[in-house]
N, CA, C and O of each residue as an XYZ file, in Angstrom:
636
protein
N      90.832    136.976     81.908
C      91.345    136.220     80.779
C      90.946    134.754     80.973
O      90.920    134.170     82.056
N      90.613    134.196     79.675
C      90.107    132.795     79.893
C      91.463    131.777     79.939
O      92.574    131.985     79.451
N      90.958    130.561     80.726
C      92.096    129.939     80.898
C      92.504    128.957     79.681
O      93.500    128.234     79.664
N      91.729    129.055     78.874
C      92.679    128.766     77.140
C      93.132    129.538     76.810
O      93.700    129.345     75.735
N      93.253    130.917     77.391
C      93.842    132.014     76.527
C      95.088    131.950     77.251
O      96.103    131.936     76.555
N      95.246    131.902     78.723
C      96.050    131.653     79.680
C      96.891    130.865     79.280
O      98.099    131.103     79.250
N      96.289    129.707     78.880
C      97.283    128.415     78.440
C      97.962    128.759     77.255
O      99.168    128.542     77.370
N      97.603    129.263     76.041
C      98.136    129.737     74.790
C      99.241    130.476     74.874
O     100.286    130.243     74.266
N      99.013    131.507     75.731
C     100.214    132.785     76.287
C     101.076    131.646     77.146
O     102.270    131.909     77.004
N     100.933    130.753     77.788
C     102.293    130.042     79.179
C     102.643    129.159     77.579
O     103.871    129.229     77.524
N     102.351    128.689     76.797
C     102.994    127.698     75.589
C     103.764    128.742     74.779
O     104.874    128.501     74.303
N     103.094    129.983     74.633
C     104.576    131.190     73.513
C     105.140    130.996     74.028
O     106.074    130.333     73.575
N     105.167    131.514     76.072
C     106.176    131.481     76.405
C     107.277    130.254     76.692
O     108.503    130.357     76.707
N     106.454    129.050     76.917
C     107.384    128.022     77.309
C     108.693    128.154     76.121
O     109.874    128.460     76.282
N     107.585    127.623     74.354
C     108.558    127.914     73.543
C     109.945    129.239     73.397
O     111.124    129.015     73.120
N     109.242    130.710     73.713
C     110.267    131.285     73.382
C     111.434    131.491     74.891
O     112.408    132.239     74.822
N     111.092    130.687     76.165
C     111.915    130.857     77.003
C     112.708    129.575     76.720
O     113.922    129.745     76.603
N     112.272    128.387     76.595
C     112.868    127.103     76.386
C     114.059    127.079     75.187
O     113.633    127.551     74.133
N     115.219    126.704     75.139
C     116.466    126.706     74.842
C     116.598    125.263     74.153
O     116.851    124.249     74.804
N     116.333    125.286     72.322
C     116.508    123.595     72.235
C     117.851    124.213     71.001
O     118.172    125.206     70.348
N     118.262    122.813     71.297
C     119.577    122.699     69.834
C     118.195    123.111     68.084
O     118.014    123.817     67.092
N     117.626    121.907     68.973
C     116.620    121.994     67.491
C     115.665    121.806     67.780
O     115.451    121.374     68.913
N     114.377    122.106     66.654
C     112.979    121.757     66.813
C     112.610    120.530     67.109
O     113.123    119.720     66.338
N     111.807    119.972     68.056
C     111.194    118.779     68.700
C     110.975    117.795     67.806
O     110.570    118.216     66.722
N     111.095    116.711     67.885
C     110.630    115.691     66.706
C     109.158    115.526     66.246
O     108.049    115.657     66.765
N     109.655    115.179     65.038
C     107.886    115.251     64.390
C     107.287    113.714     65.094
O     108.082    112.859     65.485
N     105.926    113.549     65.171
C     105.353    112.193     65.195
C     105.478    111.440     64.421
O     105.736    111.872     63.297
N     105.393    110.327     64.560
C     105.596    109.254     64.180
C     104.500    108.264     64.268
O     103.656    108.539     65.121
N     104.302    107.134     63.563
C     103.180    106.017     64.042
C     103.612    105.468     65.353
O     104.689    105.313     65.928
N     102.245    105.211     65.629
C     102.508    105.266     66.866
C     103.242    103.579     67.820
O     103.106    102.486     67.270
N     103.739    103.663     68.789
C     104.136    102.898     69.445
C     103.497    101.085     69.033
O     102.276    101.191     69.148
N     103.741     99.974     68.735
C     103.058     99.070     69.195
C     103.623     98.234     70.901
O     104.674     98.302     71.538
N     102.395     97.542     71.114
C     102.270     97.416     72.598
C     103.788     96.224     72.965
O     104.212     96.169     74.120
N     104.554     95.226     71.653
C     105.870     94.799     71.932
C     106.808     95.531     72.323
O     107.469     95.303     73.336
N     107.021     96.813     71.305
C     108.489     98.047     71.677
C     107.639     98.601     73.267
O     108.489     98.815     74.132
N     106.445     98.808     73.674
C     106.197     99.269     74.928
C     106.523     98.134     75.792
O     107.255     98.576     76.677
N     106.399     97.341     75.896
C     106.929     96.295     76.527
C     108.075     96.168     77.388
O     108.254     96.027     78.598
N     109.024     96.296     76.024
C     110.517     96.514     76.137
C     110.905     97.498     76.612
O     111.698     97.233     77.515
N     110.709     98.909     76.427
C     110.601     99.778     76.702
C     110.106     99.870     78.954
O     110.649    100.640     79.746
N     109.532     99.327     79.135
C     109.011     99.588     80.262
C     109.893     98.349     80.885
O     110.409     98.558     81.983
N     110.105     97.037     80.242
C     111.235     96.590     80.877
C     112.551     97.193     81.533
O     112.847     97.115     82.726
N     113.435     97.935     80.325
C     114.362     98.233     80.660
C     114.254     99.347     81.734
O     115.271     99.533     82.403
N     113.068    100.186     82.020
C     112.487    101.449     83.139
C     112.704     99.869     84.698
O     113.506     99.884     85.632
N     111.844     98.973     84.423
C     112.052     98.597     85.460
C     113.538     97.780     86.186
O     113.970     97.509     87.307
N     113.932     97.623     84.784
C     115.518     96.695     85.027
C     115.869     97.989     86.285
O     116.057     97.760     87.480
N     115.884     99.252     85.669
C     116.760    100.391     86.389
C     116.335    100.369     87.739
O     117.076    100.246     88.714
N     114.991    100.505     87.745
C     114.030    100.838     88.952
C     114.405     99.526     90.051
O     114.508     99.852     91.234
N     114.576     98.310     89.759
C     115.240     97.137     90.690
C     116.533     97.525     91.353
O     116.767     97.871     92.511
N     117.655     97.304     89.833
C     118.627     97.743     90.026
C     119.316     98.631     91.420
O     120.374     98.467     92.028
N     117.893     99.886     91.638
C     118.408    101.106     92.515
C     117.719    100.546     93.815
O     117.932    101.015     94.933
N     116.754     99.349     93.520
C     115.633     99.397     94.718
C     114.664    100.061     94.993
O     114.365    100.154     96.184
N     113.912    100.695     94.055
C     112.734    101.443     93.588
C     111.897    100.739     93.282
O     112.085     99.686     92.671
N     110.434    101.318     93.763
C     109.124    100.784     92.933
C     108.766    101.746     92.557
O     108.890    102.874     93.035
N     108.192    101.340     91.493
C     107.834    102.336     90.445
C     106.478    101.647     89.431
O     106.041    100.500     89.332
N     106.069    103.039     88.730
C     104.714    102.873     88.308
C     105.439    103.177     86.661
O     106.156    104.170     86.539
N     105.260    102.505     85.775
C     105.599    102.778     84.578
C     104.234    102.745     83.517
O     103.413    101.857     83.288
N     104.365    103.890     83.082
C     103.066    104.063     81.703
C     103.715    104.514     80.710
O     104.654    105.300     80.832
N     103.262    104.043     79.546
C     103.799    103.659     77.997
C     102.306    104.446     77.312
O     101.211    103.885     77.317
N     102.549    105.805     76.761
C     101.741    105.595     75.785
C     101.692    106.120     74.302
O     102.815    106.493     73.964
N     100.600    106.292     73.146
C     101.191    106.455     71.617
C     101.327    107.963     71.668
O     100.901    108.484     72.699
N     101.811    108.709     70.803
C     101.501    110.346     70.367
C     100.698    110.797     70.782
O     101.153    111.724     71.452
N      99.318    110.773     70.882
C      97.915    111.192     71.222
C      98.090    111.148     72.999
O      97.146    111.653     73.607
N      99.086    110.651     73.733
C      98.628    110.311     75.088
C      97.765    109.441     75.846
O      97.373    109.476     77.012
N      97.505    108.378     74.548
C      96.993    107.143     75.195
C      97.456    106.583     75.539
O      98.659    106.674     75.293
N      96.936    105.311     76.554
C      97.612    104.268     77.323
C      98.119    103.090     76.390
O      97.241    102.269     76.124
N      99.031    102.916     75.990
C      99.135    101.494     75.507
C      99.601    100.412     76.521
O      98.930     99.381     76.554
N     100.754    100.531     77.419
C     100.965     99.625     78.517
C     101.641    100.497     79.664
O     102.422    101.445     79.586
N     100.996     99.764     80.902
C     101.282    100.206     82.361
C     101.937     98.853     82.916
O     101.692     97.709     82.531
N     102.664     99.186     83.731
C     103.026     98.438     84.863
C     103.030     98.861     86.527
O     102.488     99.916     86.858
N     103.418     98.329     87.146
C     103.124     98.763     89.135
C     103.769     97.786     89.514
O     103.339     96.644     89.675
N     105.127     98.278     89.725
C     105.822     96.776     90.193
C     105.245     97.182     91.900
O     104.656     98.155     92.371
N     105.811     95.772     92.529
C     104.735     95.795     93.694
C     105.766     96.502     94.412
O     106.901     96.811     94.052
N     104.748     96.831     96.222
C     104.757     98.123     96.944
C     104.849     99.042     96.643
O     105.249     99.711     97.595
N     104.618    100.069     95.131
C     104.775    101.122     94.729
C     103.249    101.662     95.420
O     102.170    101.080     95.541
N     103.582    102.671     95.698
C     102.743    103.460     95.958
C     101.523    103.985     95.389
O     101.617    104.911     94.584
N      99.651    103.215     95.896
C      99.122    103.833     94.750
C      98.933    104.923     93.946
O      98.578    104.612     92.809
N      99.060    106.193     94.167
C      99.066    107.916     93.983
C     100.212    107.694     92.823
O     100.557    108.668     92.154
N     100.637    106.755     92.656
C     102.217    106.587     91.493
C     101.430    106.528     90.287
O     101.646    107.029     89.183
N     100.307    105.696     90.782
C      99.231    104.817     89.111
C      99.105    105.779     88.090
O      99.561    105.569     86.966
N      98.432    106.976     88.442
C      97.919    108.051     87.260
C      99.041    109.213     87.293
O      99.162    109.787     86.210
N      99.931    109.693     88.389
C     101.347    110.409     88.084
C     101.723    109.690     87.171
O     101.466    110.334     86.154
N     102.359    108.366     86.775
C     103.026    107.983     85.872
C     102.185    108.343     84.595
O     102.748    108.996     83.716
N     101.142    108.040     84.465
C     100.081    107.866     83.035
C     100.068    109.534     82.932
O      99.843    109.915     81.784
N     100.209    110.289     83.624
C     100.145    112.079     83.042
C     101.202    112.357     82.204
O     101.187    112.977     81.141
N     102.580    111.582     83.075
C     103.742    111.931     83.136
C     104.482    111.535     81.631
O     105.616    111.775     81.215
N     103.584    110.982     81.152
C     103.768    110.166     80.037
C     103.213    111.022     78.706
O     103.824    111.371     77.696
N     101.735    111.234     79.123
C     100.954    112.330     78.127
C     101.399    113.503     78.112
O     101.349    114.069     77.020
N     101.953    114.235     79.242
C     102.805    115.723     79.232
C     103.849    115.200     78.049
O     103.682    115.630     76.908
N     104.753    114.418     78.286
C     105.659    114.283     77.651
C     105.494    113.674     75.912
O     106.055    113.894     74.839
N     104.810    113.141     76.221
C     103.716    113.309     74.304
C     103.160    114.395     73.969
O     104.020    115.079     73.414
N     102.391    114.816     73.997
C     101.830    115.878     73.938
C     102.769    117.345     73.777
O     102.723    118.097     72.803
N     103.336    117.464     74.593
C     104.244    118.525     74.518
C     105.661    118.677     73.760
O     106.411    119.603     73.449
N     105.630    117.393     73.641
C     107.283    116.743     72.769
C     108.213    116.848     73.446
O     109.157    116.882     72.657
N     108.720    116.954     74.784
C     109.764    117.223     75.465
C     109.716    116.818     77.215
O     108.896    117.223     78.039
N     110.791    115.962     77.416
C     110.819    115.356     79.086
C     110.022    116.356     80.363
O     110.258    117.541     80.599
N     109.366    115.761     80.825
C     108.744    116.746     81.995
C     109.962    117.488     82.937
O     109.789    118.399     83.747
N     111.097    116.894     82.621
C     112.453    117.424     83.785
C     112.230    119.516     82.423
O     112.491    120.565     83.012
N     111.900    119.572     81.279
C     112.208    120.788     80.826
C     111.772    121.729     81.255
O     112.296    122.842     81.302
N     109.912    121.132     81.930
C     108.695    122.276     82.669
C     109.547    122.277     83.656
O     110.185    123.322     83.776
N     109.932    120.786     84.987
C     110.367    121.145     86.235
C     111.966    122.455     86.319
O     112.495    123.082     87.237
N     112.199    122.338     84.920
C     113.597    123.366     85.111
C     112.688    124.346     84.803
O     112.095    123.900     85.784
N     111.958    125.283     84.393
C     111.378    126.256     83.715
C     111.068    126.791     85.076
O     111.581    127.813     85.532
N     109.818    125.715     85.966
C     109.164    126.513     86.646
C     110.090    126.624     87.910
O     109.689    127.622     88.509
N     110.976    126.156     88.489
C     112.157    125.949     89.566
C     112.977    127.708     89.019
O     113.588    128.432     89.805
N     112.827    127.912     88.045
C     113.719    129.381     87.457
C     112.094    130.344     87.889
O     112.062    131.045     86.878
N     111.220    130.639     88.454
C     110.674    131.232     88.860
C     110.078    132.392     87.967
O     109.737    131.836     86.923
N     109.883    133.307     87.909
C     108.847    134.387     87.494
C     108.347    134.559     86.527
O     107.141    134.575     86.773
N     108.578    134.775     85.068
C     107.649    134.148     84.059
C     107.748    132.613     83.259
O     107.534    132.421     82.062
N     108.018    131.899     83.977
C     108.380    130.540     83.871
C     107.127    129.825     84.576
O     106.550    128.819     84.165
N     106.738    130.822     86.119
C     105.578    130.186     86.343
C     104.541    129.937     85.843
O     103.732    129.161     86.353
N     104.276    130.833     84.229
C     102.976    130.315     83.500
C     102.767    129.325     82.949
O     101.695    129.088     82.392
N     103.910    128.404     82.994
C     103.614    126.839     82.769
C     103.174    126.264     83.897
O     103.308    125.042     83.820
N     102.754    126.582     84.809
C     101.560    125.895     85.268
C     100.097    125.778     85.030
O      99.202    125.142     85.584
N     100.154    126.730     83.864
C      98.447    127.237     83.567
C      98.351    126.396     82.065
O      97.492    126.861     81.316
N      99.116    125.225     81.531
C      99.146    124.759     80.681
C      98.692    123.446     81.201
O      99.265    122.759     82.046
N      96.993    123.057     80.250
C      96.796    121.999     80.821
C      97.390    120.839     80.471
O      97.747    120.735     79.298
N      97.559    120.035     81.139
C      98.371    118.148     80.908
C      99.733    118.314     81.273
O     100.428    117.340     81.562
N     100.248    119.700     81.282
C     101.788    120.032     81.416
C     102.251    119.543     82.843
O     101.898    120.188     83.831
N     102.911    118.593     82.949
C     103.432    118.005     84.077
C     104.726    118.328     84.174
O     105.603    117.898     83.425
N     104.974    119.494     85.580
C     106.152    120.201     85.642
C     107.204    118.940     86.900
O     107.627    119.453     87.936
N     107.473    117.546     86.667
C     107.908    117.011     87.770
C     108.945    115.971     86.549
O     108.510    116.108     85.406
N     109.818    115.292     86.613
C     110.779    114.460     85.925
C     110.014    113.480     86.176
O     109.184    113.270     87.060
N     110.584    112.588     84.824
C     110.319    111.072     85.290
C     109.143    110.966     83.749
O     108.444    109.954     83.714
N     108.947    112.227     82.305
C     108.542    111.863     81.556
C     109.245    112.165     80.486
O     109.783    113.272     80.502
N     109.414    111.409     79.434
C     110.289    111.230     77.777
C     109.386    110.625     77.100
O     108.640    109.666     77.295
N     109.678    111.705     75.864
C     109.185    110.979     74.789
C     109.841    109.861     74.150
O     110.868    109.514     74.732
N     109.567    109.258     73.210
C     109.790    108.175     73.042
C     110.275    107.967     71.649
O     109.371    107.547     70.927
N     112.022    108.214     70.723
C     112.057    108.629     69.739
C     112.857    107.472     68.753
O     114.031    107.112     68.827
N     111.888    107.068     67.893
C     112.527    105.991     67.283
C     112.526    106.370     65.334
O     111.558    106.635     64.622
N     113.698    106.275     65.034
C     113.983    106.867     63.780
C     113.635    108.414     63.267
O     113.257    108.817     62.167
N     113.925    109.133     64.548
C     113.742    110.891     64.678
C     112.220    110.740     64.455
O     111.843    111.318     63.435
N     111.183    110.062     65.202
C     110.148    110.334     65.193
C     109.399    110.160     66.726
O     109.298    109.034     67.212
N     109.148    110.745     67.075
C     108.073    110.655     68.434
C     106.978    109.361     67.913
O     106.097    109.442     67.056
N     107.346    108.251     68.691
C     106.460    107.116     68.287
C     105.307    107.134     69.748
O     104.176    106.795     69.401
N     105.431    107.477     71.323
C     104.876    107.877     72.559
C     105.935    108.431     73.403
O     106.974    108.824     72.873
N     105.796    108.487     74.459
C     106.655    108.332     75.533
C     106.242    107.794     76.808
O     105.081    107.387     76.853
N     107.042    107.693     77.998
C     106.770    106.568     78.660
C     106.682    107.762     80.326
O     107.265    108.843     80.238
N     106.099    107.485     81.396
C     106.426    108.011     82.261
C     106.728    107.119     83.659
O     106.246    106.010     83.893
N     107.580    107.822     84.467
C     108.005    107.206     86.044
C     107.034    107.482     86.882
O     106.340    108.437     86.532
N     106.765    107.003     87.811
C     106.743    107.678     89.326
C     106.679    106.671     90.508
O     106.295    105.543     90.198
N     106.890    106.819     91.387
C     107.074    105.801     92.396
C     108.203    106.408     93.713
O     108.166    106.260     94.935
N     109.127    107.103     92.839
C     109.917    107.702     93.832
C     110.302    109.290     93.785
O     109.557    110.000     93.110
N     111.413    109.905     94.453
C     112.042    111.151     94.405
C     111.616    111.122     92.721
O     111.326    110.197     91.962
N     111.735    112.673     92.532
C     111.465    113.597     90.784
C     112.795    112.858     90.363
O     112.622    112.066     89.436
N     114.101    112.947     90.851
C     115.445    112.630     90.172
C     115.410    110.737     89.962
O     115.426    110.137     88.887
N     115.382    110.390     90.764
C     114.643    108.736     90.840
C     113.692    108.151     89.412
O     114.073    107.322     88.585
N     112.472    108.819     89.448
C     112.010    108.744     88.696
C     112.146    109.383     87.320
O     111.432    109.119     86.353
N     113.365    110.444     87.357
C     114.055    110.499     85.589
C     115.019    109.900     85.550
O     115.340    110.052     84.372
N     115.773    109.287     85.999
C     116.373    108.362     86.079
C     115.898    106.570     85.444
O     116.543    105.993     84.568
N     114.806    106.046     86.063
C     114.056    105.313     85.349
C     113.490    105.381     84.230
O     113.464    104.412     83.472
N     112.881    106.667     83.908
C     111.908    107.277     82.858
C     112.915    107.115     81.512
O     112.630    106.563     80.449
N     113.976    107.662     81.831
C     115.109    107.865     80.656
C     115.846    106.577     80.521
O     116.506    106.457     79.489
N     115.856    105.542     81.417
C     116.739    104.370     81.422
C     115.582    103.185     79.982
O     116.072    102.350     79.222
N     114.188    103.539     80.070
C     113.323    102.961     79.593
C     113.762    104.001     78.139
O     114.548    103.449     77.369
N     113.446    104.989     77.867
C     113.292    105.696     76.709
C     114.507    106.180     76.187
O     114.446    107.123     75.398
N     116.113    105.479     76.625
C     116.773    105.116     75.833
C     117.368    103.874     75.468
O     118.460    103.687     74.932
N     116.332    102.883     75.899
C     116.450    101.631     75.444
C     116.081    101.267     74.118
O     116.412    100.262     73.489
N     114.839    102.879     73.536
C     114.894    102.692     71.944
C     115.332    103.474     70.792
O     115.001    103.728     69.634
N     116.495    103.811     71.909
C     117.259    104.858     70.748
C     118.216    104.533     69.577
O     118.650    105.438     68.865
């Protein structure tokens, strides 16, 4: 089986194993680089706050970059975890903590790993302003719980 076909079959399933109140938010225009700003501020207010460094990436619907940050001593290997962590969570419409619960529940849950961009680790949210997915933003720098912790401290600063 080809691994787009692979990926098609782990997305039925994500959807029909995944448990939402309601359907994911529609897109929205996308982010400008001021609300990312702010947005990655309040990720780092948190990330001080705890004594964390952390890698914060901001980007629109599509999973582009609009703004990064690296507060200092973060770890480089944080730089592009955060920027995935961000596009999983665009792209897919839903926090990377939903894959890390999916695939942590084990046996057909593991076919979300065969979904490409799908980043099964916390620390990515979309980004929802007037019930619309405008980007989302991603963590990394520390522990998976650490970094949703930050991730979500930023992406409900524009709720």
């Amino acid at each position: 089986m080809s691994r787009s076909v692979k990926s098609v079959i782990a997305l039925i399933a994500l959807f029909a194993t995944t448990t939402l109140a309601q359907a994911p938010a529609p897109y929205g225009a996308p982010i400008g680089v001021d609300t990312a700003k702010k947005v990655a501020a309040a990720a780092v207010a948190e990330a001080r706050k705890n004594n964390w460094t952390m890698c914060i990436a901001i980007v629109d619907p599509g999973g582009n970059l609009v703004y990064f940050e690296k507060m200092d001593g973060t770890q480089t290997g944080s730089v592009n975890v955060s920027i995935d962590k961000a596009k999983s969570a665009a792209l897919f419409k839903r926090p990377g903590k939903a894959f890390q619960d999916i695939v942590a529940a084990g046996g057909d849950g593991l076919r979300i790993l065969e979904l490409q961009g799908a980043i099964a680790i916390d620390g990515g949210f979309p980004l929802i302003i007037d019930g619309k997915i405008v980007g989302a933003i991603g963590a990394s720098g520390g522990t998976s719980d650490q970094d949703g912790v930050t991730g979500k401290a930023g992406a409900d600063s524009v709720k």
